[in-house]
Z-matrix of the N, CA and C atoms (Angstrom, degrees):
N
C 1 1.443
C 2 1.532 1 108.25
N 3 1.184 2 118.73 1 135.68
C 4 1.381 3 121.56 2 175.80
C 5 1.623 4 119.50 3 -107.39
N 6 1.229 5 115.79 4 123.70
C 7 1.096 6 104.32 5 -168.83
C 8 1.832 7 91.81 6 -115.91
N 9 1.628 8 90.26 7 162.42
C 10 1.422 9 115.59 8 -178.97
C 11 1.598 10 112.75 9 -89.13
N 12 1.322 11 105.08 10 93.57
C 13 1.159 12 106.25 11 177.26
C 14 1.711 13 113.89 12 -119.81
N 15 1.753 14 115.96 13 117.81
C 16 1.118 15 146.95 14 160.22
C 17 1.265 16 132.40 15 -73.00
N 18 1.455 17 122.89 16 113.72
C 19 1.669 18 120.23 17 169.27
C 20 1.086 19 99.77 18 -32.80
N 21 1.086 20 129.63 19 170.07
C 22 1.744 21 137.69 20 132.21
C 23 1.557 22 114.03 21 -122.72
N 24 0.970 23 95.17 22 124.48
C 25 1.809 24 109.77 23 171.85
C 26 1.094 25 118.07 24 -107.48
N 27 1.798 26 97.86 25 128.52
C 28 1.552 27 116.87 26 -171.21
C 29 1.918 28 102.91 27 -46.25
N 30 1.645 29 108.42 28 151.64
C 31 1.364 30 104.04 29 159.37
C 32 1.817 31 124.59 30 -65.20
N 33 1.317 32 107.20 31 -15.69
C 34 1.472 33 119.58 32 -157.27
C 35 1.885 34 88.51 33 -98.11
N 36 1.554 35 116.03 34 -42.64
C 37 1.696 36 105.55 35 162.23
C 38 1.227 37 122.78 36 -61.80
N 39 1.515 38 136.01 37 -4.94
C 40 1.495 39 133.68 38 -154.24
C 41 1.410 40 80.39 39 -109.59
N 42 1.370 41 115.79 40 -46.86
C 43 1.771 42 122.84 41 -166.32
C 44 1.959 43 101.32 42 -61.29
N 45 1.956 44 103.34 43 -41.71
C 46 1.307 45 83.71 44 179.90
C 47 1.564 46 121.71 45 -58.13
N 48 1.321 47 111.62 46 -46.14
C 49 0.839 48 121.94 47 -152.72
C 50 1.745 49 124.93 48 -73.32
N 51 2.123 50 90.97 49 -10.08
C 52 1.760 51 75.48 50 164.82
C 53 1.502 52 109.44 51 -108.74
N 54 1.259 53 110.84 52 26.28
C 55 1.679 54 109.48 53 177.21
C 56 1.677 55 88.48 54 -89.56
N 57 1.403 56 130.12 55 -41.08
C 58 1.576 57 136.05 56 -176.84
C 59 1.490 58 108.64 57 -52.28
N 60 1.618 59 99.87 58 -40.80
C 61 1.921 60 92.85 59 168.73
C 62 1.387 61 109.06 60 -89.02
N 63 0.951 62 134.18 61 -6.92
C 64 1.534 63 140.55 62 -176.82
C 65 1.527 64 104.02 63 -68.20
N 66 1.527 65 119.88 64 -45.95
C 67 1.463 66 146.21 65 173.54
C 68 1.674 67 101.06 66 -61.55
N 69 1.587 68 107.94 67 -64.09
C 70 1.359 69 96.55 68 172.76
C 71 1.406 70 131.51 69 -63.27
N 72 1.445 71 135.70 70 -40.99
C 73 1.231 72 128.14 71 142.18
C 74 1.142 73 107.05 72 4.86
N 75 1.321 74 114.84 73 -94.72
C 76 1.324 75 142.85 74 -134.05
C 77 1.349 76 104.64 75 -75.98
N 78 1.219 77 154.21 76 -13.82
C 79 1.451 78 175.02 77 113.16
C 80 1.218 79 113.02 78 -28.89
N 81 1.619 80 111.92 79 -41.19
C 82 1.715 81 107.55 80 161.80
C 83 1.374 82 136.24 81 -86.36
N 84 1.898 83 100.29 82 -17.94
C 85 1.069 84 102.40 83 154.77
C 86 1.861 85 126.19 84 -56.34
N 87 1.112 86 98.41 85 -43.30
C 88 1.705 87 101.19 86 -166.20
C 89 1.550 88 87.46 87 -91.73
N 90 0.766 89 154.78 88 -43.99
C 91 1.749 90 130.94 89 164.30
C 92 1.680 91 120.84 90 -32.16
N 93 1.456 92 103.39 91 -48.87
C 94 1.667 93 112.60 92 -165.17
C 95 1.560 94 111.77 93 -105.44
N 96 1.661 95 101.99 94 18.83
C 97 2.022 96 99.25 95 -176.29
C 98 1.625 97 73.10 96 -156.77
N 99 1.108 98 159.50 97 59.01
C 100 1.870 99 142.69 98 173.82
C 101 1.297 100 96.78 99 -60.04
N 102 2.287 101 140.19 100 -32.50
C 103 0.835 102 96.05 101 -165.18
C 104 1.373 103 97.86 102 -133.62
N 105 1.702 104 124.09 103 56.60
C 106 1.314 105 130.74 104 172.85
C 107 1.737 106 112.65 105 -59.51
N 108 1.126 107 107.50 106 170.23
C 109 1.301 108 104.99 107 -166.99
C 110 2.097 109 106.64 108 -84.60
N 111 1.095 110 122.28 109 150.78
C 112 1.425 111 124.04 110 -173.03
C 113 0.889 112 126.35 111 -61.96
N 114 1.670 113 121.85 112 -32.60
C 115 1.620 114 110.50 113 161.51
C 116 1.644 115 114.47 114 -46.90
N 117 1.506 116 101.03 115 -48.67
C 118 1.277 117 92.76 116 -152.33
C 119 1.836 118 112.22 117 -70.13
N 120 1.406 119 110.14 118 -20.65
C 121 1.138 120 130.53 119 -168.50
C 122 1.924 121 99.20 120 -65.99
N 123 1.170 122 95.26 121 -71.13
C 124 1.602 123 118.49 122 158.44
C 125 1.869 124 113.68 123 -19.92
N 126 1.535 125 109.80 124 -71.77
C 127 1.094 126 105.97 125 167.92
C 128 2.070 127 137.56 126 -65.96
N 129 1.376 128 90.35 127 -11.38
C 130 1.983 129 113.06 128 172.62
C 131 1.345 130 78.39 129 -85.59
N 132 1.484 131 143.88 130 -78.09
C 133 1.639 132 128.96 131 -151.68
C 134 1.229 133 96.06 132 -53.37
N 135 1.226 134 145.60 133 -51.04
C 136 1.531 135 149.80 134 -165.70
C 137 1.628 136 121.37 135 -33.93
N 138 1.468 137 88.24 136 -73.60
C 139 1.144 138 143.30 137 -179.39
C 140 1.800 139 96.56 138 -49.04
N 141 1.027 140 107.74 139 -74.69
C 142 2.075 141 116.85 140 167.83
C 143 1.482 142 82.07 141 -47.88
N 144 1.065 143 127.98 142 -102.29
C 145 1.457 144 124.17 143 -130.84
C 146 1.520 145 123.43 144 -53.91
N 147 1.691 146 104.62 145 -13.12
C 148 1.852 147 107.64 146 177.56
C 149 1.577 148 93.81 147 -89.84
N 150 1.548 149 141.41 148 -39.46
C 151 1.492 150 143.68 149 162.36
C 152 1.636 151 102.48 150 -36.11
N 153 1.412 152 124.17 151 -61.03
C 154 1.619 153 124.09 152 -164.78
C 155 1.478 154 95.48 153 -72.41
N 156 1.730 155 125.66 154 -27.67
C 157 1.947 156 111.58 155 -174.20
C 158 1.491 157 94.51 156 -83.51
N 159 1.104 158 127.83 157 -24.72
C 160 1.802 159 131.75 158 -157.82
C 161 1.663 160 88.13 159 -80.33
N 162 1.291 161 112.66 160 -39.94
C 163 1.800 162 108.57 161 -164.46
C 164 1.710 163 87.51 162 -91.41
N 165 1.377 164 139.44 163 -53.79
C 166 1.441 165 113.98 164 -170.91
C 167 1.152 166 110.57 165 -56.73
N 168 1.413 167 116.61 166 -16.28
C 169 2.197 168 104.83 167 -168.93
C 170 1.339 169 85.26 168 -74.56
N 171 1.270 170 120.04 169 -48.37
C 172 1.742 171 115.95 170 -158.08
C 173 1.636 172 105.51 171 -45.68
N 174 1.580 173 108.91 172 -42.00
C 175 1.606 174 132.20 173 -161.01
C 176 1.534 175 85.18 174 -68.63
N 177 1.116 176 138.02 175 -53.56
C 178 1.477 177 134.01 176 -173.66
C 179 1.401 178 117.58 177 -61.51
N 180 1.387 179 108.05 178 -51.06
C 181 1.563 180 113.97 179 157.65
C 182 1.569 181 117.40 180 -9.01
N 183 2.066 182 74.03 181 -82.38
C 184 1.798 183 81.90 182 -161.48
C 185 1.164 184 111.90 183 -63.07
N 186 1.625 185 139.16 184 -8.89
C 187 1.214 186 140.10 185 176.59
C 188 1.965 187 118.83 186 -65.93
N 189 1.120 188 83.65 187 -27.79
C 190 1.398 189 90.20 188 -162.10
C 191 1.513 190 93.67 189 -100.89
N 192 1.764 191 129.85 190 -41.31
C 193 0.990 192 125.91 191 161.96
C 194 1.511 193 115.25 192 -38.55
N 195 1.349 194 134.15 193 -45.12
C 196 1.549 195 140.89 194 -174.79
C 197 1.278 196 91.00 195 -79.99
N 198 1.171 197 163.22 196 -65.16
C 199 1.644 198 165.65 197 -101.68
C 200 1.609 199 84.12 198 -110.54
N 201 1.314 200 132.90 199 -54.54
C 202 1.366 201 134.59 200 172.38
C 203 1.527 202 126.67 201 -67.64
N 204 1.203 203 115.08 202 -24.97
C 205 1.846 204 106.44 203 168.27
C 206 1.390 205 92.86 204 -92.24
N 207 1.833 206 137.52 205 -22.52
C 208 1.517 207 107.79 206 178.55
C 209 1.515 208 105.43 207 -73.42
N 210 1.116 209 123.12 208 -22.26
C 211 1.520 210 118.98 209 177.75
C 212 1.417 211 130.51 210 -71.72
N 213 1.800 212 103.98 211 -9.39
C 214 1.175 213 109.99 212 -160.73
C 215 1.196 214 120.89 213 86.11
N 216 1.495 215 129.16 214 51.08
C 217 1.487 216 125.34 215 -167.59
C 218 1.840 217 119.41 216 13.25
N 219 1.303 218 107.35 217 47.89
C 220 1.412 219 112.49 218 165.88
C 221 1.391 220 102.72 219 -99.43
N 222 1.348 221 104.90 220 154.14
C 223 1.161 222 129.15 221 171.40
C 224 1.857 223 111.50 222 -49.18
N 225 1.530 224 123.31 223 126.87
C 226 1.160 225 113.25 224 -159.31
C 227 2.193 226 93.94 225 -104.14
């Protein structure tokens, strides 16, 4: 019998892992444009940095979401 067996990856590793390309992005941006003009540069830093707060809240979430069913959905 063959069974279907799948990794599973944490939600809080998936979250690291697109802030890690979020970093890389952003390193290739300023490698492959060093002398684009500043708005636009300005608005790419922006742009990363509300994506990296939007993905750490999520990362807090699920932390606290897990911290509460090991507790028994009590108040932590």
């Amino acid at each position: 019998m063959k069974t279907n067996r799948r990794l599973q990856v944490s939600p809080v590793s998936k979250f690291e892992s697109l802030i890690s390309r979020l970093e890389q992005i952003r390193r290739e941006f300023y490698r492959q444009i060093p002398d684009s003009d500043e708005i636009d540069q300005n608005t790419f830093e922006n742009a990363i940095n509300e994506a990296q707060t939007v993905i750490g809240v999520c990362i807090a979430q699920q932390l606290v979401d897990r911290c509460r069913r090991e507790k028994g959905g009590r108040a932590l």
